[in-house]
MDTraj code that builds the backbone (N, CA, C; nanometers):
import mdtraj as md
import numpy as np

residues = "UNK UNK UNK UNK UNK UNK UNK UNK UNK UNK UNK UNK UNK UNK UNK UNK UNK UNK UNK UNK UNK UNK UNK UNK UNK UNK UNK UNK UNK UNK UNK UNK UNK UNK UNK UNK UNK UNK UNK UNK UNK UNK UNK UNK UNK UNK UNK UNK UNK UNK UNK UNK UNK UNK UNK UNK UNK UNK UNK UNK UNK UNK UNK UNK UNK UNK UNK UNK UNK UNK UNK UNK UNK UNK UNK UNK UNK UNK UNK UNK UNK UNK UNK UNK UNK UNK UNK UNK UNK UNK UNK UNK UNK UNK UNK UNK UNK UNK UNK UNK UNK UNK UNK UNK UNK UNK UNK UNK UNK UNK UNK UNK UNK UNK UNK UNK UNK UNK UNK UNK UNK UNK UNK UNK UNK UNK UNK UNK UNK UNK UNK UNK UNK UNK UNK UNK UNK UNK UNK UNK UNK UNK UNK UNK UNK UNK UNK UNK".split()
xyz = np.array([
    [0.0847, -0.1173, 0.0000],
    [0.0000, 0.0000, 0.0000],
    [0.0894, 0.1238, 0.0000],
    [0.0553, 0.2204, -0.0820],
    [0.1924, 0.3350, -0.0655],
    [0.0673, 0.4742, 0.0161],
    [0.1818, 0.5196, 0.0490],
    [0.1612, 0.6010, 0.1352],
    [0.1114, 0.7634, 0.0646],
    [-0.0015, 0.8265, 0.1063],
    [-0.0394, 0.9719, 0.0182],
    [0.0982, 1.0237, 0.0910],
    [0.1069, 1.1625, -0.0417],
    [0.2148, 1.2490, 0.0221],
    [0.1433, 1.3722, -0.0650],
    [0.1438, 1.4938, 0.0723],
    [0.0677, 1.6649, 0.0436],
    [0.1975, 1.6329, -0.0530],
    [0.1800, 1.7084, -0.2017],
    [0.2951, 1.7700, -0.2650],
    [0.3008, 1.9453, -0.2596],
    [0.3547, 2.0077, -0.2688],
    [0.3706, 2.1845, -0.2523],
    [0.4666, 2.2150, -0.3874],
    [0.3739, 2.3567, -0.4557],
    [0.4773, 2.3702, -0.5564],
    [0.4800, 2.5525, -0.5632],
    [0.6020, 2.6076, -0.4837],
    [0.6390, 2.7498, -0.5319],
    [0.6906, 2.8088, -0.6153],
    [0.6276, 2.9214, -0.6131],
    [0.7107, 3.0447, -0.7704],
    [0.7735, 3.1418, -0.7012],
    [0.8623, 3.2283, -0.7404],
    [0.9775, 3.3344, -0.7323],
    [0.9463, 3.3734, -0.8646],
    [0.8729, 3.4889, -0.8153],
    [0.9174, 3.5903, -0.9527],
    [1.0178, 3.7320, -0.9042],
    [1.0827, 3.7528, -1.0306],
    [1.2208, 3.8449, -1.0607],
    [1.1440, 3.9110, -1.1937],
    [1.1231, 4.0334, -1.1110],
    [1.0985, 4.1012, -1.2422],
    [1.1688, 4.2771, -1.2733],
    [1.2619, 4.2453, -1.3753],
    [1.3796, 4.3376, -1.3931],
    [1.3503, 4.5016, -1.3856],
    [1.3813, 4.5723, -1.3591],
    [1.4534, 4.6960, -1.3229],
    [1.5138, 4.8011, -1.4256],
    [1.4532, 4.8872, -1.4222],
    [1.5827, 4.9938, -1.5327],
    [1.4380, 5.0167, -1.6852],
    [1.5119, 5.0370, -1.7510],
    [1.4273, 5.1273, -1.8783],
    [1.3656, 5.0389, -1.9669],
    [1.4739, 4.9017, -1.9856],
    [1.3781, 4.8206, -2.0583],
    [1.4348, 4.6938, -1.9336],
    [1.4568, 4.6647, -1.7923],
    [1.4293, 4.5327, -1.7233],
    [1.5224, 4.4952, -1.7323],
    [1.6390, 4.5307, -1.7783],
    [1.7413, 4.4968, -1.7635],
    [1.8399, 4.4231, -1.6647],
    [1.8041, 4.5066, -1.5650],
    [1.8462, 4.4924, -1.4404],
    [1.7445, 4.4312, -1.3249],
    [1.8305, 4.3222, -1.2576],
    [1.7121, 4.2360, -1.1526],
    [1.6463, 4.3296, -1.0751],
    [1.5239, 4.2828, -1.0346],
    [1.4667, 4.3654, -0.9331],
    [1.4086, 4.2730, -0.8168],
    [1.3238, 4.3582, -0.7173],
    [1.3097, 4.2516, -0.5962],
    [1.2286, 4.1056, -0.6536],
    [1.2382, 4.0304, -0.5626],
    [1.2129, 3.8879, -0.5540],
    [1.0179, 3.8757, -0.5369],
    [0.9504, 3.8430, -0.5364],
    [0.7941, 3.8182, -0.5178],
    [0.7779, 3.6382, -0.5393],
    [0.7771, 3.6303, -0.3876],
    [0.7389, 3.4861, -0.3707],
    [0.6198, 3.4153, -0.3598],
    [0.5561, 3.3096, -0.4193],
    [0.4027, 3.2623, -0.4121],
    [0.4559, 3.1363, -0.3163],
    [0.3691, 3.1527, -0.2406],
    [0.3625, 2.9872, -0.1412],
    [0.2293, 2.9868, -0.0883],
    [0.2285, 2.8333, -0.0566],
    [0.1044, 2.7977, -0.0094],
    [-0.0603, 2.8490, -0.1111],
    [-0.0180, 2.8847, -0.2277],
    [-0.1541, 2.8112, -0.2683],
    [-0.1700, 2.7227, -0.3357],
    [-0.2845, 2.7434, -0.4184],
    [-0.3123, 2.6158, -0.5250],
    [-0.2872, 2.6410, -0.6339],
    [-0.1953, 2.5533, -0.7386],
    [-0.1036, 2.5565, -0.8128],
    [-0.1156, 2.4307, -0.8639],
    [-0.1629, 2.4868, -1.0073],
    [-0.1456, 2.3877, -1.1096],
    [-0.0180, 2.4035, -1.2191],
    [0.0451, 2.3115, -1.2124],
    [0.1361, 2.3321, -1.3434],
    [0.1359, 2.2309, -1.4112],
    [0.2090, 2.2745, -1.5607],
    [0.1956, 2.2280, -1.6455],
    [0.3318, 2.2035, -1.7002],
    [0.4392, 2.1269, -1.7039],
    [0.5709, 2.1445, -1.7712],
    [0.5971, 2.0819, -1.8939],
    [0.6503, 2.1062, -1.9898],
    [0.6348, 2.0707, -2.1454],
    [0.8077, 2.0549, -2.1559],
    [0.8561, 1.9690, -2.1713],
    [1.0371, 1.9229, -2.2024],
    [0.9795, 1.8706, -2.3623],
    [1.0321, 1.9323, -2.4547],
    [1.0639, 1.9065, -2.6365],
    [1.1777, 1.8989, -2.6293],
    [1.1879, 1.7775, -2.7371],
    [1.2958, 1.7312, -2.7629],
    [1.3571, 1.9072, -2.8920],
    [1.4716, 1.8475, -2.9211],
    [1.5235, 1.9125, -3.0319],
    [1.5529, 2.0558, -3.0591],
    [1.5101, 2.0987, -3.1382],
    [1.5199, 2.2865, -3.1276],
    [1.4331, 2.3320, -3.0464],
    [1.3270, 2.2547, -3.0189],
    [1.1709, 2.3965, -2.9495],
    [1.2172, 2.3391, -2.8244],
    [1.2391, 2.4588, -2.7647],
    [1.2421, 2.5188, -2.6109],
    [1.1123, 2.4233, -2.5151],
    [1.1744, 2.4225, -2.3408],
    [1.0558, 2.3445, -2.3214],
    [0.9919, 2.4435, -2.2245],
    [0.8701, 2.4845, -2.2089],
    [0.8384, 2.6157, -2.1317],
    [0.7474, 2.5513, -2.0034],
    [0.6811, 2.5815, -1.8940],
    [0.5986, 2.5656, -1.8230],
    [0.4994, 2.6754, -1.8208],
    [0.3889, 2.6122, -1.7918],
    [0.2216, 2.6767, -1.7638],
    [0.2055, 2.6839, -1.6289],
    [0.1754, 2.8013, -1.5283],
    [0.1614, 2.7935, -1.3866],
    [0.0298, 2.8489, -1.4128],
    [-0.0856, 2.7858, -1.3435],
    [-0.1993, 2.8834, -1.2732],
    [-0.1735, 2.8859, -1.1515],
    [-0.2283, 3.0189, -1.0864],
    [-0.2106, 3.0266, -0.9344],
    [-0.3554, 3.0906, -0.9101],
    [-0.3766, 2.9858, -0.8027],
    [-0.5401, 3.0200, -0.7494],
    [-0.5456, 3.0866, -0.6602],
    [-0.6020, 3.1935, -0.6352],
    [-0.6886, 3.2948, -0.4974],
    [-0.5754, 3.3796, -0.4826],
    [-0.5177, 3.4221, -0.5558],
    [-0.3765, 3.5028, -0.5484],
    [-0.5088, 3.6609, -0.4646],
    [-0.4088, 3.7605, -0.3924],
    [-0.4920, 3.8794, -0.3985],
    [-0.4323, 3.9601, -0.5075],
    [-0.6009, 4.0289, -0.5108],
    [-0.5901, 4.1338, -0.6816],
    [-0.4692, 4.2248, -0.6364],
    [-0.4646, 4.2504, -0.5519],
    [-0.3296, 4.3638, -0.5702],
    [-0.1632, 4.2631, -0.5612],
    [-0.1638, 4.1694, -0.5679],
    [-0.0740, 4.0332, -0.5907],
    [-0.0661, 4.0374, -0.7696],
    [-0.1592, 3.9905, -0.7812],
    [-0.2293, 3.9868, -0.9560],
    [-0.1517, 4.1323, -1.0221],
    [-0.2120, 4.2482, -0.9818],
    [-0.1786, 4.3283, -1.0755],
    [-0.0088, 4.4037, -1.0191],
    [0.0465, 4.3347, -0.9301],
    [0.1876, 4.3617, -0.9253],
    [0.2722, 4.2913, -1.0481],
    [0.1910, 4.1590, -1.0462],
    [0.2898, 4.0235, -1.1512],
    [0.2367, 4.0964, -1.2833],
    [0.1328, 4.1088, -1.2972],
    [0.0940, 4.1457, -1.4829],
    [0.1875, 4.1656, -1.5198],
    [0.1972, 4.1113, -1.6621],
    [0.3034, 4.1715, -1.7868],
    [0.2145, 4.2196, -1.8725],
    [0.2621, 4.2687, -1.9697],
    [0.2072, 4.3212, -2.1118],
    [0.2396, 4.2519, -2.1915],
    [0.2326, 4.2095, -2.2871],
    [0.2108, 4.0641, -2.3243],
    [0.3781, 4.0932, -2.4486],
    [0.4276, 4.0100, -2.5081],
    [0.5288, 4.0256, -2.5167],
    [0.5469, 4.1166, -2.6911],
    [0.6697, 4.2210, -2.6809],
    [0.6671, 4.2675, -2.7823],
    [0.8356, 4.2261, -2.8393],
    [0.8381, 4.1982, -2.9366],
    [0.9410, 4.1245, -3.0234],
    [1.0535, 4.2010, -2.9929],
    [1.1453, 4.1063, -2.9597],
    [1.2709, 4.1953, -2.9836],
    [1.3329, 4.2396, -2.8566],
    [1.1684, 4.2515, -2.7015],
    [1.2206, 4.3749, -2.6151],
    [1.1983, 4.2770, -2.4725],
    [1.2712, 4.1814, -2.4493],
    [1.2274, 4.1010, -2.3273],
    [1.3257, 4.1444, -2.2094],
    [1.3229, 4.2042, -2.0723],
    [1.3439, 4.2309, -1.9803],
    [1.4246, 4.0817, -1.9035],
    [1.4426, 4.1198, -1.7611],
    [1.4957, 4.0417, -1.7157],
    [1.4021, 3.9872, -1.6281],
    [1.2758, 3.9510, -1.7207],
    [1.1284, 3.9577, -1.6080],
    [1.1784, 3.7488, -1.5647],
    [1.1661, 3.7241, -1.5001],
    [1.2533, 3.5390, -1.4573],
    [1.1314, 3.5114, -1.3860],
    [1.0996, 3.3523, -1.3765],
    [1.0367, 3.2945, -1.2565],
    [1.0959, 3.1412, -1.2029],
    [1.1275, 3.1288, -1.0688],
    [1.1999, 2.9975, -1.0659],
    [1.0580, 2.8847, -1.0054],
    [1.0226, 2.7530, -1.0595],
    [0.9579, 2.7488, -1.0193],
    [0.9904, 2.6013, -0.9322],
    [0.9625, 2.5758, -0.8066],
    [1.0221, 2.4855, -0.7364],
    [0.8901, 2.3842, -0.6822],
    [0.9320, 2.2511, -0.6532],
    [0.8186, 2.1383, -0.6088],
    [0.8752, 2.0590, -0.5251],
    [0.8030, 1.9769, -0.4752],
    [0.8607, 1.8510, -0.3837],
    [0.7681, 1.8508, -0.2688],
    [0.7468, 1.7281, -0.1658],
    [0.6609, 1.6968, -0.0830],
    [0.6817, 1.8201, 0.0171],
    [0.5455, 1.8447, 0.1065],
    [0.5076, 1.9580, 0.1575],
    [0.6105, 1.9137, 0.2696],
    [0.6538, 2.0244, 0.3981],
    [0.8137, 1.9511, 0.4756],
    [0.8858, 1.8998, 0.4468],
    [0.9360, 1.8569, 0.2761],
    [0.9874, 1.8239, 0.2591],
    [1.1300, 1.9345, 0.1751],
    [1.2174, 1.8149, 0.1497],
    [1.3337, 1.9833, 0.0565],
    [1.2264, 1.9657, -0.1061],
    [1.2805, 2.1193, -0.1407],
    [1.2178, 2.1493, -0.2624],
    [1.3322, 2.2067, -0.3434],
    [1.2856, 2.1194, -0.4606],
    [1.3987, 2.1374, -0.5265],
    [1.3087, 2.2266, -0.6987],
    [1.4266, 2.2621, -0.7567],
    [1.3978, 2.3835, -0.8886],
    [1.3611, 2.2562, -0.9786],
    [1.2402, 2.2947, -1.0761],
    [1.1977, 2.2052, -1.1579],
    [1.1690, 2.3012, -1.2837],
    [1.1918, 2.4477, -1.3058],
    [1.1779, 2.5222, -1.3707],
    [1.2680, 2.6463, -1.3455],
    [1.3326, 2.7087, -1.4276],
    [1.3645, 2.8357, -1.4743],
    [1.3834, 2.9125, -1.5967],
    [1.3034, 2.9992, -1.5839],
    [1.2659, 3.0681, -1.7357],
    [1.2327, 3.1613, -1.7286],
    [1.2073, 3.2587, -1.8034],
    [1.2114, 3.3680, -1.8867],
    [1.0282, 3.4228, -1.8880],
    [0.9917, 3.4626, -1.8370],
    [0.8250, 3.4996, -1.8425],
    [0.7798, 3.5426, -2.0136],
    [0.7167, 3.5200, -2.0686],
    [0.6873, 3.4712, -2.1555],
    [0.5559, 3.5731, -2.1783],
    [0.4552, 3.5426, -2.0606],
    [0.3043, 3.5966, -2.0957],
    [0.2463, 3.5428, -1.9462],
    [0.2178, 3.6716, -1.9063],
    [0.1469, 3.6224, -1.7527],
    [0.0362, 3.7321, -1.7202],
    [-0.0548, 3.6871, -1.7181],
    [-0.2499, 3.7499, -1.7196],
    [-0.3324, 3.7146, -1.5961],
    [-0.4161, 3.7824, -1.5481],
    [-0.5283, 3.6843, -1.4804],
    [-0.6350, 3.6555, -1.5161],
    [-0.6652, 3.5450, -1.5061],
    [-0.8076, 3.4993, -1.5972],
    [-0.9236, 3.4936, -1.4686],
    [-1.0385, 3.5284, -1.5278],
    [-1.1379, 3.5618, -1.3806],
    [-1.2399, 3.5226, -1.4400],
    [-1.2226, 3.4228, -1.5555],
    [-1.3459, 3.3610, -1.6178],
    [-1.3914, 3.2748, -1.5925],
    [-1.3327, 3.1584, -1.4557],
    [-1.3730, 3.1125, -1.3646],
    [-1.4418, 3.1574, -1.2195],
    [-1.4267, 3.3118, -1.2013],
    [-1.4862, 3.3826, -1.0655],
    [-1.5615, 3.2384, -0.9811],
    [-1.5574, 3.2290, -0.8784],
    [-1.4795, 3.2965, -0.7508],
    [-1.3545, 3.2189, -0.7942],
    [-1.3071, 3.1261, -0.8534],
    [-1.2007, 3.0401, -0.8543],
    [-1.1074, 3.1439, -0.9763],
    [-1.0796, 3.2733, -0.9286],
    [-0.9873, 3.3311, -1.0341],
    [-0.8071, 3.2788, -1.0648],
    [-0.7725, 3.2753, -1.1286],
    [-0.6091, 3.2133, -1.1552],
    [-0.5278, 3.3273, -1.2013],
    [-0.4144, 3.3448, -1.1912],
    [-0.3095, 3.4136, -1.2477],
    [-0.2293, 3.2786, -1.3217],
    [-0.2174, 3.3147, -1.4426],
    [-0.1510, 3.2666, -1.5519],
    [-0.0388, 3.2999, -1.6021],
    [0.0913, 3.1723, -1.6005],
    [0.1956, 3.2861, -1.6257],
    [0.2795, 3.1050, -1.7190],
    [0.2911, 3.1684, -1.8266],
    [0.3804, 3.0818, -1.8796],
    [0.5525, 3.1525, -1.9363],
    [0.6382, 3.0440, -1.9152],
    [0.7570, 3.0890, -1.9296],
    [0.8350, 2.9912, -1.9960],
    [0.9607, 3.0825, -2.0705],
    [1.0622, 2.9010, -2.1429],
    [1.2003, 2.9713, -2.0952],
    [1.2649, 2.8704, -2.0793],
    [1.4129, 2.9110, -2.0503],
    [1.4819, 2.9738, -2.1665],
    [1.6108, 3.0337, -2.0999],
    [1.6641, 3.1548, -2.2163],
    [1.5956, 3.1696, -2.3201],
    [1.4988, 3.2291, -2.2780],
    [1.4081, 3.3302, -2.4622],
    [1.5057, 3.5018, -2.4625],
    [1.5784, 3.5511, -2.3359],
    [1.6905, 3.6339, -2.3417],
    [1.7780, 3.5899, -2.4916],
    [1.8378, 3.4881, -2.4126],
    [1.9374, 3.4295, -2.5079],
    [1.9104, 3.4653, -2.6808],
    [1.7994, 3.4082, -2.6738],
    [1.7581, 3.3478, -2.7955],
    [1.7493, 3.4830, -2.9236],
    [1.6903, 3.5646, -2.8175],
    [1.6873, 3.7217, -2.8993],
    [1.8052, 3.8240, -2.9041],
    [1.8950, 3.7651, -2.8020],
    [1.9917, 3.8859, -2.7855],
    [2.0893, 3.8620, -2.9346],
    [2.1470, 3.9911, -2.9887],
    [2.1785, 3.9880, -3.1167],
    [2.3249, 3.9410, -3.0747],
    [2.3977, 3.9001, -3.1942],
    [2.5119, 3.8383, -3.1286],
    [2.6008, 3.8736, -3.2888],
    [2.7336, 3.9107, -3.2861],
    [2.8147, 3.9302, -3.3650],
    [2.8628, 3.8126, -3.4768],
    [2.8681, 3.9175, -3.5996],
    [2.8764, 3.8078, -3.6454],
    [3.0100, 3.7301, -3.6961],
    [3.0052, 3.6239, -3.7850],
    [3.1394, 3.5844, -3.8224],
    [3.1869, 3.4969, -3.9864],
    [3.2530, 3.5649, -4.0026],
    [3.2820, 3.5685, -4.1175],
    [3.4210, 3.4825, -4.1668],
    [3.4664, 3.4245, -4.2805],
    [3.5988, 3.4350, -4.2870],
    [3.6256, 3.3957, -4.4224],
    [3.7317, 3.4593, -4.4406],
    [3.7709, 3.4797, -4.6176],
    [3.8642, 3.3871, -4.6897],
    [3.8101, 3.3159, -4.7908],
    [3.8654, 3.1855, -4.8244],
    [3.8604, 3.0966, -4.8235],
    [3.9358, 2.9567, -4.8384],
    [3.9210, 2.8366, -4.7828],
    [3.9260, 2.8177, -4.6342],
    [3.8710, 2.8082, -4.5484],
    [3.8836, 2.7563, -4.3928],
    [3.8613, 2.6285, -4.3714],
    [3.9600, 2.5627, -4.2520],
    [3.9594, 2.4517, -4.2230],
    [3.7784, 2.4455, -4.1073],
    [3.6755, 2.3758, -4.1495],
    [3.6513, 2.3438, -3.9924],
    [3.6469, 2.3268, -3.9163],
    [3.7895, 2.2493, -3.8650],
    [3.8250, 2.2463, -3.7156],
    [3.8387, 2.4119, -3.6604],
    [3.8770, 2.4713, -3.7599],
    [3.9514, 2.5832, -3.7560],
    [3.8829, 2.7290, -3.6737],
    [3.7279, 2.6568, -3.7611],
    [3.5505, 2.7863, -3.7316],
    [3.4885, 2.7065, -3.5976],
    [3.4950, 2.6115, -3.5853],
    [3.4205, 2.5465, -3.4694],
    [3.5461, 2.5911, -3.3550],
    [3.6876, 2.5695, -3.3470],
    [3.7520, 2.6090, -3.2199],
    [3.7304, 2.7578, -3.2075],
    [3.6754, 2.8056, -3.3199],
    [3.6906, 2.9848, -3.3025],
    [3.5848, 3.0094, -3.2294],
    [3.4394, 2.9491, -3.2808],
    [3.3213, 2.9410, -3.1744],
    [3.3149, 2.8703, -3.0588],
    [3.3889, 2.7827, -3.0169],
    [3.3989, 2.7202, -2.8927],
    [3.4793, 2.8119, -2.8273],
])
top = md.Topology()
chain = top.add_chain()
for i, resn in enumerate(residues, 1):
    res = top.add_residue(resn, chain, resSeq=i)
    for name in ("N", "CA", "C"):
        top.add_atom(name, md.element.get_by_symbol(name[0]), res)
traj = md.Trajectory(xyz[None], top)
């Protein structure tokens, strides 16, 4: 016969600082509510992101986290870490990523959710990066040790 175990799952949001978020800003921790997630691991090129709802958050909780939904090109250092494991028990990181798109949906009333999905380095992914070139025959060992 196995034994039930409460599971507990918290968020840390980091949401950046400065003109465009650049810079970290304070910490906003969720514990102890009800928390559904959703985690998505893809294989290959597509990124694997997680889905958090968070239930009975307070509205002035809600409209601290809002984002504006994302505009190309301009992503901040908005982060959420999201951590799980049995309730007294250690909790360990099962998510970190990049906020993505986070709303509250109240189209369930009284059971309202804050919605926040995120994928790891979507920073990365946009930040422009120099480029590289080289004239002639090149060895490949030659372009791969230059990028490593």
């Amino acid at each position: 016969m196995s034994q039930f175990a409460k599971r507990k799952i918290d968020l840390t949001f980091n949401y950046g600082k400065g003109p465009f978020g650049e810079q970290p800003g304070d910490n906003i921790t969720i514990s102890g509510h009800r928390i559904s997630l959703d985690l998505e691991q893809f294989g290959g090129a597509s990124q694997s992101q997680a889905h958090a709802r968070i239930y009975w958050l307070p509205l002035e909780t809600i409209t601290q986290l809002t984002q504006i939904g994302v505009i190309r090109g301009q992503f901040g250092a908005n982060n959420v870490l999201i951590y799980a494991g049995d309730e007294g028990g250690a909790m360990s990181v099962v998510h970190q990523g990049t906020i993505w798109t986070a709303f509250a949906d109240f189209s369930a009333t009284p059971d309202a959710a804050f919605d926040v999905i995120s994928r790891p380095a979507v920073v990365e992914a946009v930040r422009p990066v120099a480029a590289r070139s080289y004239k002639g025959p090149t060895d490949a060992g030659d372009v791969i040790a230059d990028i490593a």
